[in-house]
C-alpha positions as CSV (number, residue, x, y, z in Angstrom):
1,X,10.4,8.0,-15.9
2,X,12.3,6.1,-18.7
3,X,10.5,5.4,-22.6
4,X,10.2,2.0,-21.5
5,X,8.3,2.3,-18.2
6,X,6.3,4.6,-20.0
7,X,5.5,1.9,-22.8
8,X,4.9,-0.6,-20.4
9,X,2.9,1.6,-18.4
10,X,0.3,1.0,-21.4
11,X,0.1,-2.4,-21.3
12,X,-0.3,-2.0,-17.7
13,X,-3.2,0.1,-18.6
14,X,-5.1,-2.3,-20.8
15,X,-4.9,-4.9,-18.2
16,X,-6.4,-3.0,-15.7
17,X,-9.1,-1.6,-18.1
18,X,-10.4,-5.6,-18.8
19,X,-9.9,-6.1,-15.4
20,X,-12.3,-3.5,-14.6
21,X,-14.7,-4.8,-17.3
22,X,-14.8,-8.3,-15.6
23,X,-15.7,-6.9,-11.8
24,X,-17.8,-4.2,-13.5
25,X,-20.0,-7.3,-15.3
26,X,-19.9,-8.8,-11.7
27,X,-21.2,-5.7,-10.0
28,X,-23.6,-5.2,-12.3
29,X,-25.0,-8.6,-12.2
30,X,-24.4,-9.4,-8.6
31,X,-27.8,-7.4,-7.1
32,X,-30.1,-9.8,-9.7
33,X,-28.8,-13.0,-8.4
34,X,-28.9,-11.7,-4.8
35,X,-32.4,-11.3,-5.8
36,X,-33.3,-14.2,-6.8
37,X,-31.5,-15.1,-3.5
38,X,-33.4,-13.6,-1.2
39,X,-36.9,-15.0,-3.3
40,X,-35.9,-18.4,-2.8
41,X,-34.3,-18.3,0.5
42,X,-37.2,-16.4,2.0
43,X,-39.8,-19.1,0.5
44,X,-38.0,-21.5,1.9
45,X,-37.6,-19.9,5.7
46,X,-41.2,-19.5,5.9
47,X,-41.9,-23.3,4.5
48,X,-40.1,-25.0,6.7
49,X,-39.0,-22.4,9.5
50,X,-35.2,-23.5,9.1
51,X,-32.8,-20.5,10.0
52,X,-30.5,-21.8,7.4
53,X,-31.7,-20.1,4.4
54,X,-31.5,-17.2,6.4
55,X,-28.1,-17.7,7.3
56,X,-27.0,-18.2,3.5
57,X,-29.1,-15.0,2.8
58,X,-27.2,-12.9,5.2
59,X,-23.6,-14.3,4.1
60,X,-24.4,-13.7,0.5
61,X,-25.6,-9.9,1.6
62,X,-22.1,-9.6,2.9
63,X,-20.9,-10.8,0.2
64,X,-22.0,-8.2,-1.8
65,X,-20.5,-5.5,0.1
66,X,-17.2,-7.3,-0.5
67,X,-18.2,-6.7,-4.5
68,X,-18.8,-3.4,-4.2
69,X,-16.0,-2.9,-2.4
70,X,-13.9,-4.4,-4.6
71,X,-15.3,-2.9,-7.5
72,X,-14.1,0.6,-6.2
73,X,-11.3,-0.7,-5.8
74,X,-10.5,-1.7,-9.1
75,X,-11.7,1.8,-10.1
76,X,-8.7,3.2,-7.8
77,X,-6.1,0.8,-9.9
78,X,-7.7,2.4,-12.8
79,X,-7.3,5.5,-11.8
80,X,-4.1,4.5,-11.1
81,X,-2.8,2.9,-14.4
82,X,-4.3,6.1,-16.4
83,X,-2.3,8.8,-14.2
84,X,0.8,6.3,-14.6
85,X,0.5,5.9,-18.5
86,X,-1.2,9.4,-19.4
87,X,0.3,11.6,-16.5
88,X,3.6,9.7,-16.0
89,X,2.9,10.3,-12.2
90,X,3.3,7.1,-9.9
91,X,0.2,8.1,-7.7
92,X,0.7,5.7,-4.8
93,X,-2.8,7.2,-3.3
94,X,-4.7,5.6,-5.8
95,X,-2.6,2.8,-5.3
96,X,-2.7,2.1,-1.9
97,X,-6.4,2.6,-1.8
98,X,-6.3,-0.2,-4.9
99,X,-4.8,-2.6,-2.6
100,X,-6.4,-1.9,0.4
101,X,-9.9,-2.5,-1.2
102,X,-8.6,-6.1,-3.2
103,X,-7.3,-7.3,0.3
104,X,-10.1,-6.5,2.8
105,X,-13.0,-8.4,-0.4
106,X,-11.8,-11.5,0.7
107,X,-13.1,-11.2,4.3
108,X,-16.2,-10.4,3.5
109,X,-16.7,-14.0,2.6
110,X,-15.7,-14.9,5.8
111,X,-20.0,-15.6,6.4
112,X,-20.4,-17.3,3.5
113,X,-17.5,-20.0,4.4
114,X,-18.7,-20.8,8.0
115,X,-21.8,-21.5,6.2
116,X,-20.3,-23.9,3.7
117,X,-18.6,-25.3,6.1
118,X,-21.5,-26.1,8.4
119,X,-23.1,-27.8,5.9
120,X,-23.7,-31.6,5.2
121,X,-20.8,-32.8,3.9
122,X,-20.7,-32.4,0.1
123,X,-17.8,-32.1,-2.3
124,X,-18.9,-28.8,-3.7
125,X,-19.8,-27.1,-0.6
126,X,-16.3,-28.4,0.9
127,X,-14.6,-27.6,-2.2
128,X,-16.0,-23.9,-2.6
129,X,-15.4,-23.3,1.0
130,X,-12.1,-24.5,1.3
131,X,-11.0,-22.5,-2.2
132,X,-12.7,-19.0,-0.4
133,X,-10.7,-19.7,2.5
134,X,-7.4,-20.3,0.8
135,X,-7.9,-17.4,-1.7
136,X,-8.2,-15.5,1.5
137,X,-5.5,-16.3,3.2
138,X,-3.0,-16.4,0.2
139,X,-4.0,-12.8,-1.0
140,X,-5.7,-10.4,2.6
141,X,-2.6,-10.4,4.9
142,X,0.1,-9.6,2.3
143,X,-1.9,-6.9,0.4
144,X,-3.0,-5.6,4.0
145,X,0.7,-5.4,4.8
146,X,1.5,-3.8,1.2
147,X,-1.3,-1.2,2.0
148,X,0.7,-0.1,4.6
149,X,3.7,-0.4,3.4
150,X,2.6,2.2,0.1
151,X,0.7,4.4,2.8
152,X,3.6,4.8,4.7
153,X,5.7,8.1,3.7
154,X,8.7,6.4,5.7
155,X,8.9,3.0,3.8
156,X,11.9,2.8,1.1
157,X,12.1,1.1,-2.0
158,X,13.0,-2.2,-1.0
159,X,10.8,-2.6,1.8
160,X,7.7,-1.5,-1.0
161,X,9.0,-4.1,-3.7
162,X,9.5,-6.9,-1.3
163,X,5.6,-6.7,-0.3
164,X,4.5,-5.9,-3.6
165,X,6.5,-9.2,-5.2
166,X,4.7,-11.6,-2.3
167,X,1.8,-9.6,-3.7
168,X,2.1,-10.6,-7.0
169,X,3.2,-14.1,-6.5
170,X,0.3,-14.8,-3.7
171,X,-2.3,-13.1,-5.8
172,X,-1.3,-16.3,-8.6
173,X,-1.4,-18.7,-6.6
174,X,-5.0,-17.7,-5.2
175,X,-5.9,-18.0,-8.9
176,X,-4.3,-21.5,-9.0
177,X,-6.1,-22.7,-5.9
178,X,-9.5,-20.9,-6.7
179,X,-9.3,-22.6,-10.1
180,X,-7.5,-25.9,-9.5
181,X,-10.7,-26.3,-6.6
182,X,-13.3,-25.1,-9.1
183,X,-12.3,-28.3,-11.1
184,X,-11.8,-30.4,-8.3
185,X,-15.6,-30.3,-7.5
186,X,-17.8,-28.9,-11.0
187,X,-15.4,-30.1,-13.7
188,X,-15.1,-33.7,-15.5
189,X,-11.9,-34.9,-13.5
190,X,-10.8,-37.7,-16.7
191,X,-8.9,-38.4,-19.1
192,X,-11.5,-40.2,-21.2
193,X,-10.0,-37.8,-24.7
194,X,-7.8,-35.1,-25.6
195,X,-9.8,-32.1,-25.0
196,X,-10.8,-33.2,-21.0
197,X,-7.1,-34.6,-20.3
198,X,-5.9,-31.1,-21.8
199,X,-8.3,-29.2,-19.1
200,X,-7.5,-31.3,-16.5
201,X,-3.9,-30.5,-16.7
202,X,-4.4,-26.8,-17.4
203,X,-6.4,-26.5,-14.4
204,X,-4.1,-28.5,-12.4
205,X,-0.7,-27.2,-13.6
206,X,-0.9,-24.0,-15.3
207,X,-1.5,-21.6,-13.1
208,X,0.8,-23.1,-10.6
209,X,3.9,-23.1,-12.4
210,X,3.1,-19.6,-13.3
211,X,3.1,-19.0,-10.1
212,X,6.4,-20.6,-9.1
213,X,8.2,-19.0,-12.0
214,X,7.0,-15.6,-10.5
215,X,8.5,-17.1,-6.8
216,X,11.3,-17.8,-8.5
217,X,12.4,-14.7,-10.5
218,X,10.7,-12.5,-7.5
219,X,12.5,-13.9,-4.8
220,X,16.0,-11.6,-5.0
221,X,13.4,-9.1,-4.8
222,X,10.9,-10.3,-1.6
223,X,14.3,-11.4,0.1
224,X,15.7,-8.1,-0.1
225,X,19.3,-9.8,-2.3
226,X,18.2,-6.6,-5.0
227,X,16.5,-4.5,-6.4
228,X,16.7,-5.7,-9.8
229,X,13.4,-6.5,-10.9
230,X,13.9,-9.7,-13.5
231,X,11.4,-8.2,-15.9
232,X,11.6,-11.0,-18.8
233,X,10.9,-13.7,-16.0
234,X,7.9,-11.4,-14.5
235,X,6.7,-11.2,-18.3
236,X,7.1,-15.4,-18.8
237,X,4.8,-16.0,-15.3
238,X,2.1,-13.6,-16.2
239,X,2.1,-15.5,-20.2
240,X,1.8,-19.0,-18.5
241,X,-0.7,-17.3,-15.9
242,X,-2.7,-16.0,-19.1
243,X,-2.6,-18.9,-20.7
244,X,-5.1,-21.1,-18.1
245,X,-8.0,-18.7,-19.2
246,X,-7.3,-18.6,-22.6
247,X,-6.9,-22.7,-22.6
248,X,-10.1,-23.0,-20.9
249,X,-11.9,-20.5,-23.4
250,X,-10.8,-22.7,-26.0
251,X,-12.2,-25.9,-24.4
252,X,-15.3,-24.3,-23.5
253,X,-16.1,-24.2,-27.0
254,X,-16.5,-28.0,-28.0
255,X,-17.4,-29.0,-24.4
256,X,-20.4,-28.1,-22.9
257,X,-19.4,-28.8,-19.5
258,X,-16.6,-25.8,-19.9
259,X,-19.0,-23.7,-21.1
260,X,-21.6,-23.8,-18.8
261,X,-19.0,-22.3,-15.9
262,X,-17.3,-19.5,-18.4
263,X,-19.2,-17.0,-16.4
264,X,-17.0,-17.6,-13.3
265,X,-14.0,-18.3,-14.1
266,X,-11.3,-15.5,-14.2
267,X,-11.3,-14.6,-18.0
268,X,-9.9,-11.5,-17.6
269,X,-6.5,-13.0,-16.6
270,X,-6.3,-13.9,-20.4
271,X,-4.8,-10.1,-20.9
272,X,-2.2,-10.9,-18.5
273,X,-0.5,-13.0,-21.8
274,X,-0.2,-9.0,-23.1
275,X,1.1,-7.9,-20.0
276,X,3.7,-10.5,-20.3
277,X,4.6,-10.1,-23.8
278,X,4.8,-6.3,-23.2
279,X,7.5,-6.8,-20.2
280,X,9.5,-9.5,-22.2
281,X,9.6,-7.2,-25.2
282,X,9.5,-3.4,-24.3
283,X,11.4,-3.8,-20.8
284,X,15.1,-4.9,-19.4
285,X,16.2,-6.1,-16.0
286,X,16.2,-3.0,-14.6
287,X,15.5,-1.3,-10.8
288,X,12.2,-1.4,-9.6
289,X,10.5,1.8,-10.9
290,X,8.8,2.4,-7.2
């Protein structure tokens, strides 16, 4: 493995570490609200005898499993990034097991959608459903596909990186859809002064065009044209991709309605603007290390 991997491996390692620090927060949290939950839906089974409450009950339950789930997995990418910067050993157990958990989470919302979905009609429920759905469908079937690709002792290089690109880019644009949603139907959608217009566009734009820029300098990659990874292009997406959570960080303290939702936005991705710098700086187009 070459000084600069090794560097980058690192920065690689502090991302993972805050990203396990966000789903850790989540994980830990997560049982309380289900509480509260199961309190109020309960109360209101037994007041009225609707089996709806009991329907949201049991797809937030599920829910949780997915949380837990994914919260392993994040230990395994851990695991992961600290044998890769510490051991210099590319452990693609830990890996695989990483990707496997992060792609199956999604489904375990599954529940939770139909019952947003069969719902009066209301922006927010459509809105929330429709973001769940799309984060699924962007990010489960190419990390399922990844999974097996890493398992598999017989898959080379190129068939590895091509998966693992349409990884990266479709785990972005999950983030883009998830967020640009989120405003769609709980943030103020005007451009009545600087700060809202500002958050309108970041949550509109940001996030996608960090995700076409990682299309774009992927795709020789994901269409099999090389194996020359474009590492200063990578490290540009994941900046403008970090850039959304720090923007709406920065709005969220002079506008209440920002800061009332901090809690679920991605704020972790704000480390990915490291990431970035670390790849434009430390690393040169160079074959995938995989």
């Amino acid at each position: 493995m070459s000084k600069q991997i090794s560097i980058y491996s690192i920065f690689i390692l502090v991302a993972s570490l805050v990203f396990f620090i966000f789903l850790l927060n989540m994980f830990l949290n997560s049982p309380f609200a289900d509480y509260r939950i199961a309190v109020r839906d309960i109360a209101s089974f037994h007041a009225t005898g609707s089996l709806s409450p009991l329907f949201q009950l049991s797809s937030e339950l599920i829910g949780e499993v997915g949380v837990i789930l994914r919260f392993i997995g994040t230990c395994f990418m851990l695991a992961f990034t600290v044998t890769l910067a510490w051991k210099k050993t590319f452990s693609k157990t830990f890996l695989s097991k990483a990707i496997l958990l992060e792609g199956i989470y999604y489904l375990f919302n599954i529940p939770f959608i139909v019952y947003l979905f069969a719902r009066p009609y209301t922006l927010a429920h459509y809105g929330a459903a429709t973001s769940y759905l799309a984060q699924m469908l962007f990010v489960t079937p190419i990390f399922l596909i990844s999974y097996f690709k890493v398992k598999n002792e017989k898959s080379d290089t190129t068939e590895i990186t091509k998966w693992g690109s349409l990884a990266i880019v479709g785990f972005i644009l999950a983030l883009w859809v998830k967020h640009f949603l989120f405003a769609i139907y709980a943030l103020p959608l005007t451009m009545s002064n600087f700060t809202l217009t500002v958050g309108l566009i970041n949550s509109s734009l940001t996030l996608l065009v960090a995700g076409v820029v990682a299309a774009i300098v992927l795709m020789p990659l994901y269409r099999k044209k090389s194996t020359l990874l474009n590492a200063k292009g990578l490290g540009l997406a994941l900046i403008i991709a970090g850039l959304y959570a720090v923007i709406f960080l920065l709005i969220s303290t002079v506008t209440v309605q920002y800061s009332r939702w901090v809690t679920l936005i991605d704020w972790w991705t704000a480390i990915l603007i490291v990431l970035g710098i670390g790849l434009l700086f430390t690393a040169k187009t160079r074959k995938n290390p995989m």
